[in-house]
Residue frames as a rotation matrix with the C-alpha (Angstrom) as fourth column:
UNK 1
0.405 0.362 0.840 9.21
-0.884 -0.078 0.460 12.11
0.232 -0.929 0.288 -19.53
UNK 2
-0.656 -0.660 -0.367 11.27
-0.397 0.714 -0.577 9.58
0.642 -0.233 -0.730 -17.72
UNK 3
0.638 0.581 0.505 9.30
-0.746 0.305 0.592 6.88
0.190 -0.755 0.628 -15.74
UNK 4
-0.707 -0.676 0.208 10.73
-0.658 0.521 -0.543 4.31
0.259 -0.521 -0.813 -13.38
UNK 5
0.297 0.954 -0.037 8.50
-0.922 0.297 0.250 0.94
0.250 -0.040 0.968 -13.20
UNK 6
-0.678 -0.705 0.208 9.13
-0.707 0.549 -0.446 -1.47
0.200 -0.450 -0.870 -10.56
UNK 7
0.690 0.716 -0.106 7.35
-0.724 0.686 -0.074 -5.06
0.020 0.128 0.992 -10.70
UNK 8
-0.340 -0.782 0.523 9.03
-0.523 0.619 0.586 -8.64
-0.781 -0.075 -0.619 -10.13
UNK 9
0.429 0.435 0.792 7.01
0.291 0.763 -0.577 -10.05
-0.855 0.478 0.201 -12.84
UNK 10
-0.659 -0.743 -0.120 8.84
0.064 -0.214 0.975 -9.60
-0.750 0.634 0.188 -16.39
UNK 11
-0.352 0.853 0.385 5.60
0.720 -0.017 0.694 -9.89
0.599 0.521 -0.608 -18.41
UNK 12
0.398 0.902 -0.165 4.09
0.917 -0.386 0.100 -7.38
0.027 -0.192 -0.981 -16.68
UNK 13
-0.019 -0.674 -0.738 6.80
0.241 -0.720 0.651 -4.79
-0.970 -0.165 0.177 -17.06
UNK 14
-0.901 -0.391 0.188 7.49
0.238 -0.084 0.968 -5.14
-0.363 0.917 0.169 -20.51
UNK 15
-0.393 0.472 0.789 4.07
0.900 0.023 0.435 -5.12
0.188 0.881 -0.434 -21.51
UNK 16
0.648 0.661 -0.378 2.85
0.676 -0.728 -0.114 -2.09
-0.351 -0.182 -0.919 -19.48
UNK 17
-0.486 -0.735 -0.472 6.30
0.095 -0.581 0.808 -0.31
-0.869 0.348 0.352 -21.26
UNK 18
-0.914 -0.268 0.306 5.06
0.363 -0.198 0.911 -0.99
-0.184 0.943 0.278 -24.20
UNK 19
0.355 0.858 0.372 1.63
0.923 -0.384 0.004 0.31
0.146 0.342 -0.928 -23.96
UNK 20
0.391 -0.105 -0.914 3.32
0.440 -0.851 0.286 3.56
-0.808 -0.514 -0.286 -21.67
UNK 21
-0.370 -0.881 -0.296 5.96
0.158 -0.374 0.914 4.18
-0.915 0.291 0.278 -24.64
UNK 22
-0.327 -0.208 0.922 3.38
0.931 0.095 0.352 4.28
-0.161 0.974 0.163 -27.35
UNK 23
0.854 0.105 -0.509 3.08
0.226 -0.957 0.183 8.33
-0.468 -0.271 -0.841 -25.77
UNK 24
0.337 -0.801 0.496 6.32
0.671 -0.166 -0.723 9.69
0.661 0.576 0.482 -27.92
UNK 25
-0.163 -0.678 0.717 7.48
-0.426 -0.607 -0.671 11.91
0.890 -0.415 -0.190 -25.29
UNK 26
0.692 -0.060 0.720 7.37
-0.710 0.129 0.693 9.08
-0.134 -0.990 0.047 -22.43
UNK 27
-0.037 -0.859 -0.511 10.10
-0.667 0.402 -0.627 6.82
0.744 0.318 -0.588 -21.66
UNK 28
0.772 0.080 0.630 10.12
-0.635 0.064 0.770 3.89
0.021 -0.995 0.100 -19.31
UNK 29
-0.166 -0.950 0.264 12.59
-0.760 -0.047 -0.649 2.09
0.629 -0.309 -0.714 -17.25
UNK 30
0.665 0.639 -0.387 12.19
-0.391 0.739 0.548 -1.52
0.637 -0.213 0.741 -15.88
UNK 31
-0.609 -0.759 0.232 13.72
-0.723 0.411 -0.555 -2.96
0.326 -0.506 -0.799 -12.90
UNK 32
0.377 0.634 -0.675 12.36
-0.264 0.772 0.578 -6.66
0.888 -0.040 0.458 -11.74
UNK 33
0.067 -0.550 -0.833 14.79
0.686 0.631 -0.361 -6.30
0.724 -0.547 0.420 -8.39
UNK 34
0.806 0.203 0.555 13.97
0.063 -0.964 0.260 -3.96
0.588 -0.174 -0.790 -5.99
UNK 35
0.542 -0.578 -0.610 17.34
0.496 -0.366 0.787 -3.98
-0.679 -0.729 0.089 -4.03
UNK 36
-0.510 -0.423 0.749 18.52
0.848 -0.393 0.356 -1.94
0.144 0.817 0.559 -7.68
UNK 37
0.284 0.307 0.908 16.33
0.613 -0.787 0.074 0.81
0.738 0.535 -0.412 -7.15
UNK 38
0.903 0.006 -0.429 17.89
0.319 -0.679 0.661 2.94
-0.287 -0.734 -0.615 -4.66
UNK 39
-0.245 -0.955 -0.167 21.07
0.454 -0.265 0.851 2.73
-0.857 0.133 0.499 -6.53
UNK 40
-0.630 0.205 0.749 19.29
0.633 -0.422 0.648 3.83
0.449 0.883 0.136 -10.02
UNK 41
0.669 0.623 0.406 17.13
0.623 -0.767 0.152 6.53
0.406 0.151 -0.901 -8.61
UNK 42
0.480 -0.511 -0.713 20.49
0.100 -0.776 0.623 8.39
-0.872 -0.370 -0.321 -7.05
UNK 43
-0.772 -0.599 0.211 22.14
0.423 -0.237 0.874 7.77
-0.474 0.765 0.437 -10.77
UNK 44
-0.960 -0.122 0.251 19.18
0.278 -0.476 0.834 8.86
0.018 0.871 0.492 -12.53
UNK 45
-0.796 0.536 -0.282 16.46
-0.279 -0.738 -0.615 11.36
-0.538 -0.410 0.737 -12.62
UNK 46
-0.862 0.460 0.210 12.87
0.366 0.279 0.888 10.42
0.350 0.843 -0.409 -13.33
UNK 47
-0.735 0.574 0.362 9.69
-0.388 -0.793 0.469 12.30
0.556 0.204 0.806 -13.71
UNK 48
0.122 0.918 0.377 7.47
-0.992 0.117 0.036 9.44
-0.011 -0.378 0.926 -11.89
UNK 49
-0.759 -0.600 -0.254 8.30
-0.552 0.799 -0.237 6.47
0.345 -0.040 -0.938 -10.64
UNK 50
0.575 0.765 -0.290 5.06
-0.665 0.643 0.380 2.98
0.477 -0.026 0.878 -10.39
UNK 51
-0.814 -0.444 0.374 5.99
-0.570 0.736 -0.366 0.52
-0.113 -0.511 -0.852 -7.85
UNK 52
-0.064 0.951 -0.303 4.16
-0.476 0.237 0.847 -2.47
0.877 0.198 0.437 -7.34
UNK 53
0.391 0.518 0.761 2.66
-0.704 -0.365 0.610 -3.49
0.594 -0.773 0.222 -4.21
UNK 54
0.808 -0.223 0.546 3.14
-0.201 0.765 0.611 -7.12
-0.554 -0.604 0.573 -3.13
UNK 55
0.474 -0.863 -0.174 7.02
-0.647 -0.207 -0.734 -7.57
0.598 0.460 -0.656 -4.04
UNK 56
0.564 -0.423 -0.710 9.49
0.395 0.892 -0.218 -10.18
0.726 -0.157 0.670 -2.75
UNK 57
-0.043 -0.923 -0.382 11.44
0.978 0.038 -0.203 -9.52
0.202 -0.383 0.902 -0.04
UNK 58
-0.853 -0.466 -0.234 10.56
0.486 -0.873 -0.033 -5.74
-0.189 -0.142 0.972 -0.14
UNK 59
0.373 0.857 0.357 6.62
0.907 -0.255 -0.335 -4.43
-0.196 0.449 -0.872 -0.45
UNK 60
-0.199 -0.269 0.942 6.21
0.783 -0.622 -0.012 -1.17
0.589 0.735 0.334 -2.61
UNK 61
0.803 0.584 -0.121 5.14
0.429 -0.425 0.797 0.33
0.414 -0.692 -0.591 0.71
UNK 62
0.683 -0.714 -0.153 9.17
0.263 0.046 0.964 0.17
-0.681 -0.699 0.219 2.13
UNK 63
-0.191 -0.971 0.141 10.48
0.921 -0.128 0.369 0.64
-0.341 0.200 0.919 -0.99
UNK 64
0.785 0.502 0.363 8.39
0.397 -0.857 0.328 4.09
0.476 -0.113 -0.872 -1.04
UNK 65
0.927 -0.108 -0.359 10.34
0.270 -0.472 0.839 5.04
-0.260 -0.875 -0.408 2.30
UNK 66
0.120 -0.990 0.080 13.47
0.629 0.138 0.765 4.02
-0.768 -0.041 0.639 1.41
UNK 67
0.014 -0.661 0.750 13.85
0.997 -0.050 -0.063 5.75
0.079 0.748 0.658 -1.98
UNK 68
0.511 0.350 0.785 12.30
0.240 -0.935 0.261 9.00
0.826 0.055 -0.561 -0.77
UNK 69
0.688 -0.658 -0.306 15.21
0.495 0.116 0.861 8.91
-0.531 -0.744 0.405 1.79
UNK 70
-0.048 -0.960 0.277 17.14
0.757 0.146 0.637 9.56
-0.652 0.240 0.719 -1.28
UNK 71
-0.736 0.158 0.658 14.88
0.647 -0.123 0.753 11.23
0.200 0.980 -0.012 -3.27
UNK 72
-0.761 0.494 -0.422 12.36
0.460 -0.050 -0.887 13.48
-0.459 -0.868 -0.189 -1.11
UNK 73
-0.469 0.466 -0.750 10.66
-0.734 -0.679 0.038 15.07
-0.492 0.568 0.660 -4.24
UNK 74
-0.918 -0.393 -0.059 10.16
-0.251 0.459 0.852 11.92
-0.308 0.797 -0.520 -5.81
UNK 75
0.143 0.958 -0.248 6.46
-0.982 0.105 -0.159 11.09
-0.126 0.266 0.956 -7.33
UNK 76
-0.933 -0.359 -0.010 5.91
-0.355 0.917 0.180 7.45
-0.055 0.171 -0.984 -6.63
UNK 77
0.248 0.968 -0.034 2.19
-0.874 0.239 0.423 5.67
0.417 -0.075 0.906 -7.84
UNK 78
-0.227 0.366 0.903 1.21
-0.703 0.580 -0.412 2.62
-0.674 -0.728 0.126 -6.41
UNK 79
-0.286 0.439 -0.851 0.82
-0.776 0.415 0.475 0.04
0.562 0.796 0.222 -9.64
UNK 80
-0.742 -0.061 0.668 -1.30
-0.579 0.562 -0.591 -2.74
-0.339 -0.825 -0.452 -8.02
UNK 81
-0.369 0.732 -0.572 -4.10
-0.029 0.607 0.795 -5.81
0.929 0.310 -0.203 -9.27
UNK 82
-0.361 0.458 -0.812 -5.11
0.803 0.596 -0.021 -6.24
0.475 -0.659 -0.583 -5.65
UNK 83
0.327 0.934 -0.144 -7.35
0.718 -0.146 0.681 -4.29
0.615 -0.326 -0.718 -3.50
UNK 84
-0.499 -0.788 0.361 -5.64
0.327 -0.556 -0.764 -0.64
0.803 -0.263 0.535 -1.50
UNK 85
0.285 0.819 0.498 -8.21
-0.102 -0.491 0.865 -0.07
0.953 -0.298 -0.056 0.43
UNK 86
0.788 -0.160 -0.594 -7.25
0.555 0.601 0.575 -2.30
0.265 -0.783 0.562 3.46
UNK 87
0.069 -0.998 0.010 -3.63
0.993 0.067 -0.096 -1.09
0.095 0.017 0.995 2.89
UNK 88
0.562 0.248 0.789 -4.65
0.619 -0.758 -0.203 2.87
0.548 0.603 -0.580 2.46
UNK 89
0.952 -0.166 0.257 -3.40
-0.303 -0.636 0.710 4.34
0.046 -0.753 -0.656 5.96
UNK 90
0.314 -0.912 0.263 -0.17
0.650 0.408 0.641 2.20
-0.692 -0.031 0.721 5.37
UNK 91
0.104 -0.461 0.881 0.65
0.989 -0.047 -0.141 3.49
0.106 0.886 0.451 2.07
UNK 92
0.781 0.285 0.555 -0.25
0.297 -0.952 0.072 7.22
0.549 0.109 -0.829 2.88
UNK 93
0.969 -0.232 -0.088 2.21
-0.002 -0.361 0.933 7.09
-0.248 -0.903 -0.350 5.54
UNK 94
-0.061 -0.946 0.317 5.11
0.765 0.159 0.623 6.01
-0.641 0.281 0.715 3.34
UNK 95
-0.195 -0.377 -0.905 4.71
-0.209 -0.886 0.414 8.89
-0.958 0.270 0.093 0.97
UNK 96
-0.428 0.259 0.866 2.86
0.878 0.346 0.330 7.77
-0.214 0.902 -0.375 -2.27
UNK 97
-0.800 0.040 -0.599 1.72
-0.047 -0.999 -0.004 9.93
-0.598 0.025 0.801 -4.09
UNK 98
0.146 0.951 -0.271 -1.24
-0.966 0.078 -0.245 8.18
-0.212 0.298 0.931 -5.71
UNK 99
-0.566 0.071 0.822 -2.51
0.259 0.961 0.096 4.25
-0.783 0.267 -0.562 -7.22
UNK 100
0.343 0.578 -0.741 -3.56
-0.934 0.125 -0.335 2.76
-0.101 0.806 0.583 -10.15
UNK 101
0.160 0.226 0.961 -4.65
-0.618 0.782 -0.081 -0.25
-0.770 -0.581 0.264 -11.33
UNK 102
-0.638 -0.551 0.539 -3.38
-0.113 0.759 0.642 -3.09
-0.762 0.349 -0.546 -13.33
UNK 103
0.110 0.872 0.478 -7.34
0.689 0.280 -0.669 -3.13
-0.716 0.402 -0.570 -14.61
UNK 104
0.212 0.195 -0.958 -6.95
-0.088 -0.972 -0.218 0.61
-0.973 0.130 -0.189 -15.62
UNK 105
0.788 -0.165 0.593 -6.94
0.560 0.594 -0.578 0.56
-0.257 0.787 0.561 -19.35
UNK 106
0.351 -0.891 0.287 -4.44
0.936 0.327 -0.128 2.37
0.020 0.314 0.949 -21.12
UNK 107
-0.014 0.126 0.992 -5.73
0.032 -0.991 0.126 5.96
0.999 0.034 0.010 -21.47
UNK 108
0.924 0.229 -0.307 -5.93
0.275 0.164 0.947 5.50
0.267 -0.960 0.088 -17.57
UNK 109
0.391 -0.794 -0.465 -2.61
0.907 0.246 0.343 4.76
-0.158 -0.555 0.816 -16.71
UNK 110
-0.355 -0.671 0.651 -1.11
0.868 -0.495 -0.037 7.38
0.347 0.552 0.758 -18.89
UNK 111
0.240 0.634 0.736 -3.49
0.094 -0.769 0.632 9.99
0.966 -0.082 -0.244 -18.11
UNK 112
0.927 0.044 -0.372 -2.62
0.341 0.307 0.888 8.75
0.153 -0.951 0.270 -14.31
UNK 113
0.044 -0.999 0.017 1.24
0.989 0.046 0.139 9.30
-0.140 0.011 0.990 -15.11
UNK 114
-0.195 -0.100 0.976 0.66
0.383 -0.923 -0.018 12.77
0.903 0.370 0.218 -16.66
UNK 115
0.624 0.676 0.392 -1.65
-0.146 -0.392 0.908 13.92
0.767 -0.624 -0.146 -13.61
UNK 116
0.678 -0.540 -0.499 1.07
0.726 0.595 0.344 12.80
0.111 -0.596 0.795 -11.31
UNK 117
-0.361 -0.882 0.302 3.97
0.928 -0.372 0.021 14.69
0.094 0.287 0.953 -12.94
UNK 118
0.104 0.570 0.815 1.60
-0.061 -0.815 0.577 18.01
0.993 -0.110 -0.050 -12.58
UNK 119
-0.864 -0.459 0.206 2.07
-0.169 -0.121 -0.978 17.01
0.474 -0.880 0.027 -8.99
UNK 120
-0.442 0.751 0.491 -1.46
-0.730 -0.619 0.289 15.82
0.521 -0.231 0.822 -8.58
UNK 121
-0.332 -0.105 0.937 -2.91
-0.786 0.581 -0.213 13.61
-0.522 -0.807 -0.276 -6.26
UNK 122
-0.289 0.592 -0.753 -4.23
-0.633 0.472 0.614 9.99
0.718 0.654 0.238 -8.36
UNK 123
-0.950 0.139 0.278 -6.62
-0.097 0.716 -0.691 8.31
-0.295 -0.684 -0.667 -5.31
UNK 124
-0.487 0.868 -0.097 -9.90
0.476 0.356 0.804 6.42
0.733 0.345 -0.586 -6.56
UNK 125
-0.219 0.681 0.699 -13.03
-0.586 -0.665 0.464 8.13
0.780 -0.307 0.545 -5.33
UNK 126
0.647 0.561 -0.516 -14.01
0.096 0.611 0.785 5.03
0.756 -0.558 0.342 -2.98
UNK 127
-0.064 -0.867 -0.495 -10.53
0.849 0.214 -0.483 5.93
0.524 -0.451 0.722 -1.25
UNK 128
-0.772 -0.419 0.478 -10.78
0.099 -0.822 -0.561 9.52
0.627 -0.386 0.677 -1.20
UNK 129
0.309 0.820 0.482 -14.59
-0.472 -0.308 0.826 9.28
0.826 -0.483 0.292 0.75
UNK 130
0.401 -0.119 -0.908 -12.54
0.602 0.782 0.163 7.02
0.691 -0.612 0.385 3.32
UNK 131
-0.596 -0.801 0.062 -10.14
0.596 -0.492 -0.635 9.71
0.539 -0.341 0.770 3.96
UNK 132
-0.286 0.797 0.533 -13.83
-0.160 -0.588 0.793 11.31
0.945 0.142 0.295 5.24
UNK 133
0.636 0.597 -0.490 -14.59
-0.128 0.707 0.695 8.47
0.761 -0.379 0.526 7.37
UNK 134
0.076 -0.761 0.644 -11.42
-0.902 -0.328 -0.281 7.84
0.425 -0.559 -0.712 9.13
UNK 135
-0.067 -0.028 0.997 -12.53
-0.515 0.857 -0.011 4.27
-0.855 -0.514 -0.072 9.04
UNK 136
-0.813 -0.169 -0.557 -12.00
-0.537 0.589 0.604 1.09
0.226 0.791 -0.569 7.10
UNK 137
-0.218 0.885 0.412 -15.32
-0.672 0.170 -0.721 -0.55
-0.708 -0.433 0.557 6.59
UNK 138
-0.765 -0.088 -0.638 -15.44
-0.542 0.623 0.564 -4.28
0.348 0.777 -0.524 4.72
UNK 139
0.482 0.840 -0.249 -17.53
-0.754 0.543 0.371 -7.08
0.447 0.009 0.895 4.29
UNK 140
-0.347 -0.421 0.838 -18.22
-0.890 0.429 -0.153 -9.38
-0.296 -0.799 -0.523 6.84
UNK 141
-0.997 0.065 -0.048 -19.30
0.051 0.967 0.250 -13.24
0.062 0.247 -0.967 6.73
UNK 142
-0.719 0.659 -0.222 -22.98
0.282 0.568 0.773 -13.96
0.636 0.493 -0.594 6.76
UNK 143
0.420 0.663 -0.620 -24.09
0.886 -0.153 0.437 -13.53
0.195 -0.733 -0.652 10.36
UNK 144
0.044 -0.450 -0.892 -21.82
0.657 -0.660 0.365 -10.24
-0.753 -0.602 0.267 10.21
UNK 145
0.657 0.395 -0.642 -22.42
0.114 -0.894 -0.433 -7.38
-0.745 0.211 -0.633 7.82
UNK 146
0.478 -0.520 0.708 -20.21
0.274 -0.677 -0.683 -5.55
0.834 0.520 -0.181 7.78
UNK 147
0.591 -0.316 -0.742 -17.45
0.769 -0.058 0.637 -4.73
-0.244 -0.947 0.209 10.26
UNK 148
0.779 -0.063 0.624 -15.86
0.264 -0.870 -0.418 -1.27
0.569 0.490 -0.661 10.55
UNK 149
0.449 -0.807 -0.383 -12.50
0.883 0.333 0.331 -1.03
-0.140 -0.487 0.862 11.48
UNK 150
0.991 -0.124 0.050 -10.69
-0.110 -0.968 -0.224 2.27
0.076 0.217 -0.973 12.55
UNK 151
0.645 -0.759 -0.095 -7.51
-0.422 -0.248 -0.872 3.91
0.638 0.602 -0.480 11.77
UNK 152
-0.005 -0.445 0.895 -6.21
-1.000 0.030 0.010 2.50
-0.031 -0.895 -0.445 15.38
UNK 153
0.677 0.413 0.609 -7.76
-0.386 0.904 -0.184 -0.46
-0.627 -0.110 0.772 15.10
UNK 154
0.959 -0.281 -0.048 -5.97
0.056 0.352 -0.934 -0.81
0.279 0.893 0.353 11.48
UNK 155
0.334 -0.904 0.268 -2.45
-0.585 -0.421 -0.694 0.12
0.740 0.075 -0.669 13.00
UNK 156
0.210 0.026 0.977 -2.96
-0.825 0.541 0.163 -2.18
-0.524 -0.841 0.135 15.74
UNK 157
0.812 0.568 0.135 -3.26
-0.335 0.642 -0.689 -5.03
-0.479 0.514 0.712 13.11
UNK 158
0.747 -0.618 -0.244 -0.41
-0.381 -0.097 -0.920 -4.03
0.545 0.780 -0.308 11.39
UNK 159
-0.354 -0.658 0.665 1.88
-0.866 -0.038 -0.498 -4.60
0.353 -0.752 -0.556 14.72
UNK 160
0.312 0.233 0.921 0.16
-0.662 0.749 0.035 -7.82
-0.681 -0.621 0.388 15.30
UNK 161
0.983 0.121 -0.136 1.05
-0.182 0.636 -0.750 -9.16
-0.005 0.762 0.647 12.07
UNK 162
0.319 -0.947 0.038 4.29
-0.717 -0.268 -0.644 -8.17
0.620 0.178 -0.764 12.64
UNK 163
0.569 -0.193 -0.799 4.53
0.575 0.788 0.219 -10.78
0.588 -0.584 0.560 15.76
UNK 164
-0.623 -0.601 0.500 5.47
-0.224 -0.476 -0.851 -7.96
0.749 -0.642 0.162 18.26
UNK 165
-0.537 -0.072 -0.841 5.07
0.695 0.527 -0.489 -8.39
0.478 -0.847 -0.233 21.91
UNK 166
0.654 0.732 -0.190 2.58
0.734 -0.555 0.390 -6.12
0.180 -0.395 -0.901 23.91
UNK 167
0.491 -0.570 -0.659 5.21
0.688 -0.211 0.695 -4.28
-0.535 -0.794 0.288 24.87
UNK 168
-0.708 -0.431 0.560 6.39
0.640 -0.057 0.766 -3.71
-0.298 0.901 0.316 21.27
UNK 169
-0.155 0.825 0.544 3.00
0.876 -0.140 0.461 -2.33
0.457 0.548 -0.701 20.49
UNK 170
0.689 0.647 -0.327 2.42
0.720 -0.557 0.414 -0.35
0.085 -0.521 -0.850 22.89
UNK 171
-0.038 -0.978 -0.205 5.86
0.569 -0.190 0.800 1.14
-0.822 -0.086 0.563 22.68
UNK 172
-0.884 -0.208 0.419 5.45
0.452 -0.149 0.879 1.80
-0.121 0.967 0.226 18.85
UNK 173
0.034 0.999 0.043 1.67
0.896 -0.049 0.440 2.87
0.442 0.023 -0.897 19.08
UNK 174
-0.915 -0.322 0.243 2.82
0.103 -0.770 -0.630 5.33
0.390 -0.551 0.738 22.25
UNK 175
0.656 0.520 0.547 -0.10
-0.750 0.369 0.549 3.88
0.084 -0.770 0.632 24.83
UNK 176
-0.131 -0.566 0.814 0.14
-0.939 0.335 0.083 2.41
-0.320 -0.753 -0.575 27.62
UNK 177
-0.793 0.197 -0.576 -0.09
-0.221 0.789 0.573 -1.38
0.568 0.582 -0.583 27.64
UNK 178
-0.604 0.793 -0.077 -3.05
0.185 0.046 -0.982 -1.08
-0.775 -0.607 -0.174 29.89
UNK 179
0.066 0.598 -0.799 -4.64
-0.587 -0.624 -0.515 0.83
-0.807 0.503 0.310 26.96
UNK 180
-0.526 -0.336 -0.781 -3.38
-0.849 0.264 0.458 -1.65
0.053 0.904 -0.424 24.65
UNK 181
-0.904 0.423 0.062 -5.29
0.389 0.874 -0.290 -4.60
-0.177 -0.238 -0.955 26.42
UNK 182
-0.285 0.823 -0.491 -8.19
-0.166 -0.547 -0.821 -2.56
-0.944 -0.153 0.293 26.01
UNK 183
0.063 0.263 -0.963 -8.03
-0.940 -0.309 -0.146 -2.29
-0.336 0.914 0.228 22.37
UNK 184
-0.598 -0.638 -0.486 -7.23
-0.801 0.454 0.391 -5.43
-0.029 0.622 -0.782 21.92
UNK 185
-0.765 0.644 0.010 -10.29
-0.084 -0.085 -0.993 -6.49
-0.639 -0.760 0.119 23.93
UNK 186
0.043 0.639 -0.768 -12.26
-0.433 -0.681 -0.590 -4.63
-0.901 0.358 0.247 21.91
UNK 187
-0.309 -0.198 -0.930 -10.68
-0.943 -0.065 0.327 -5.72
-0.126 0.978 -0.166 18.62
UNK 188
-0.883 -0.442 0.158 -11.21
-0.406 0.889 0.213 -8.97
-0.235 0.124 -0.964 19.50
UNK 189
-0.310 0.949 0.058 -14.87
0.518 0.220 -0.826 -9.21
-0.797 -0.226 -0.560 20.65
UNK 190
-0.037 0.363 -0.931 -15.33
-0.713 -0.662 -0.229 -6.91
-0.700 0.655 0.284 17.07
UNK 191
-0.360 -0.480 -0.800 -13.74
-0.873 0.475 0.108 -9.39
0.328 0.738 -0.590 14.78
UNK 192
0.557 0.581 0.594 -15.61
-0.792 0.587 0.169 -12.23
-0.250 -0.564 0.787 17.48
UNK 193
0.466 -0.732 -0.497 -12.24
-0.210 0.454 -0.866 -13.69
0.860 0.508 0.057 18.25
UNK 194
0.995 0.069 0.066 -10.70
-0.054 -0.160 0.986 -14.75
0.078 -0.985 -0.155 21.00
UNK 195
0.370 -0.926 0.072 -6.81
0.622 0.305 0.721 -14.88
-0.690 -0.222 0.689 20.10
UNK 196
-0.276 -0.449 -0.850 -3.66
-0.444 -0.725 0.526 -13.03
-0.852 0.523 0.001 18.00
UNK 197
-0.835 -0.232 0.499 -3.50
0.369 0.435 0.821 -16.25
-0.407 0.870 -0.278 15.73
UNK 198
0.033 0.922 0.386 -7.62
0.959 0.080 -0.273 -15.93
-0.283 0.379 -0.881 15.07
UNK 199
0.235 0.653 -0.720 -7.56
0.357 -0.747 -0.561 -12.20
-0.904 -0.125 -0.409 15.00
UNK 200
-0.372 -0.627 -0.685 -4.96
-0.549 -0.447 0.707 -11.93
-0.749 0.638 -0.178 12.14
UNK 201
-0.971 -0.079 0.224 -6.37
0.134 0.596 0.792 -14.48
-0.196 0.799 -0.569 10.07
UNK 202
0.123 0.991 -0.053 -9.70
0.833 -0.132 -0.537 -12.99
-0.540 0.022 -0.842 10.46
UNK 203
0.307 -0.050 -0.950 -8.62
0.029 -0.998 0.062 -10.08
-0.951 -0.046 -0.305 9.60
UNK 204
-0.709 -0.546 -0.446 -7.13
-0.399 -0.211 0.892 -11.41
-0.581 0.811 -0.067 6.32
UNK 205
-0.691 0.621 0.370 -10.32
0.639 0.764 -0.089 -13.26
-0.338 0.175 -0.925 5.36
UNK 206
0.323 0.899 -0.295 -12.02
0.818 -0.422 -0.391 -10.16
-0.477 -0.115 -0.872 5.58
UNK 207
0.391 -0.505 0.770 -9.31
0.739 -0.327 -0.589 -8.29
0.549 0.799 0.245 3.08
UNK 208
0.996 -0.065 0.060 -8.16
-0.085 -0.898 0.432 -5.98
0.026 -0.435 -0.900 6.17
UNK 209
0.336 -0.927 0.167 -4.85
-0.553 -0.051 0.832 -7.65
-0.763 -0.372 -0.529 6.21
UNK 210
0.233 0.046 -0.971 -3.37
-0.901 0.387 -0.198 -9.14
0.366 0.921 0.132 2.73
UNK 211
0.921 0.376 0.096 -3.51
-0.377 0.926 -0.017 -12.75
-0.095 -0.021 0.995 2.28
UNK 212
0.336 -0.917 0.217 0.36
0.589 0.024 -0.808 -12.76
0.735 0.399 0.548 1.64
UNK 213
0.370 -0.475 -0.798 2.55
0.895 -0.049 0.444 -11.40
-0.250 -0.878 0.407 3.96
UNK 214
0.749 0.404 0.525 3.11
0.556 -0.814 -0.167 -7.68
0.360 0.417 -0.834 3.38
UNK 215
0.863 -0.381 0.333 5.54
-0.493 -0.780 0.386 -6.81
0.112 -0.497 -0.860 5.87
């Protein structure tokens, strides 16, 4: 079984190879640069291919899209240490095909890699009851709970982080921008904000947007 494991960290490549490779009928493949992997997945066929998430210059979210441009069959997990929840409607939309975690011990991963290559789906239970909900629901600060943030709400976010213009949003969203002042309204007086700068940085405080730039 060929695997393809992308990660900028060199210690963390090598060592999850060597736990993956002590399976005798898996092979992996390390790349620490993701502008290489679109040229090595058109030279060479693999069986399942681990990105990780928060990447220089390129999250494992874009380089999802991109390689499955080239590759439309391709099985790609999610390898991540940080939290997917926030990130879940993003990632579904690029075409993963499941996550696992850095934590995961060893029989995990592998067991995660097989189950893949069967074509099966690898999403933690706490993910797959979201996919129920249709909403993203974190912890808030003291005098706030909990705050529950839908799938709109989350795509909105994503387009504010980005620093687009109402216009942009509403453009990319497909509502008006009447409807977009609404929501934004709304998001604000949810998130008990009264700006973009406050809502985004609330929003990372509260793990809905990563603390790191993502996009």
């Amino acid at each position: 079984m060929e695997i393809l494991l992308v990660d900028d960290h060199r210690s963390v490549v090598e060592g999850t190879k060597l736990l993956i490779e002590c399976e005798p009928d898996m092979n992996v493949t390390i790349e620490t640069d993701v502008y290489y992997v679109p040229d090595l997945v058109r030279l060479q066929k693999f069986d399942v291919m681990l990105f990780d998430l928060y990447m220089p210059n390129v999250n494992g979210a874009d380089l999802t899209r991109k390689v499955l441009e080239y590759c439309p069959e391709a099985i790609i997990l999610i390898y991540s240490g940080f939290e997917i929840a926030p990130h879940f409607n993003l990632l579904m939309e690029s075409g993963v095909s499941g996550f696992i975690s850095k934590t995961s011990t060893r029989e995990q991963l592998v067991q995660a890699i097989r189950c893949a290559a069967r074509k099966e789906a690898i999403i933690p239970m706490q993910l797959l009851k979201q996919l129920r909900r249709q909403e993203i629901v974190v912890q808030g600060d003291k005098d706030h709970d909990e705050t529950t943030i839908t799938q709109d709400e989350d795509r909105l976010l994503r387009e504010l982080a980005k620093g687009k213009s109402n216009k942009e949003i509403s453009k990319t969203l497909m509502i008006s921008q009447r409807s977009l002042e609404y929501s934004l309204t709304g998001l604000f007086q949810k998130l008990h904000v009264s700006s973009r700068v406050e809502v985004i940085k609330k929003a990372k405080s509260l793990g809905i947007l990563p603390a790191e730039d993502l996009y």
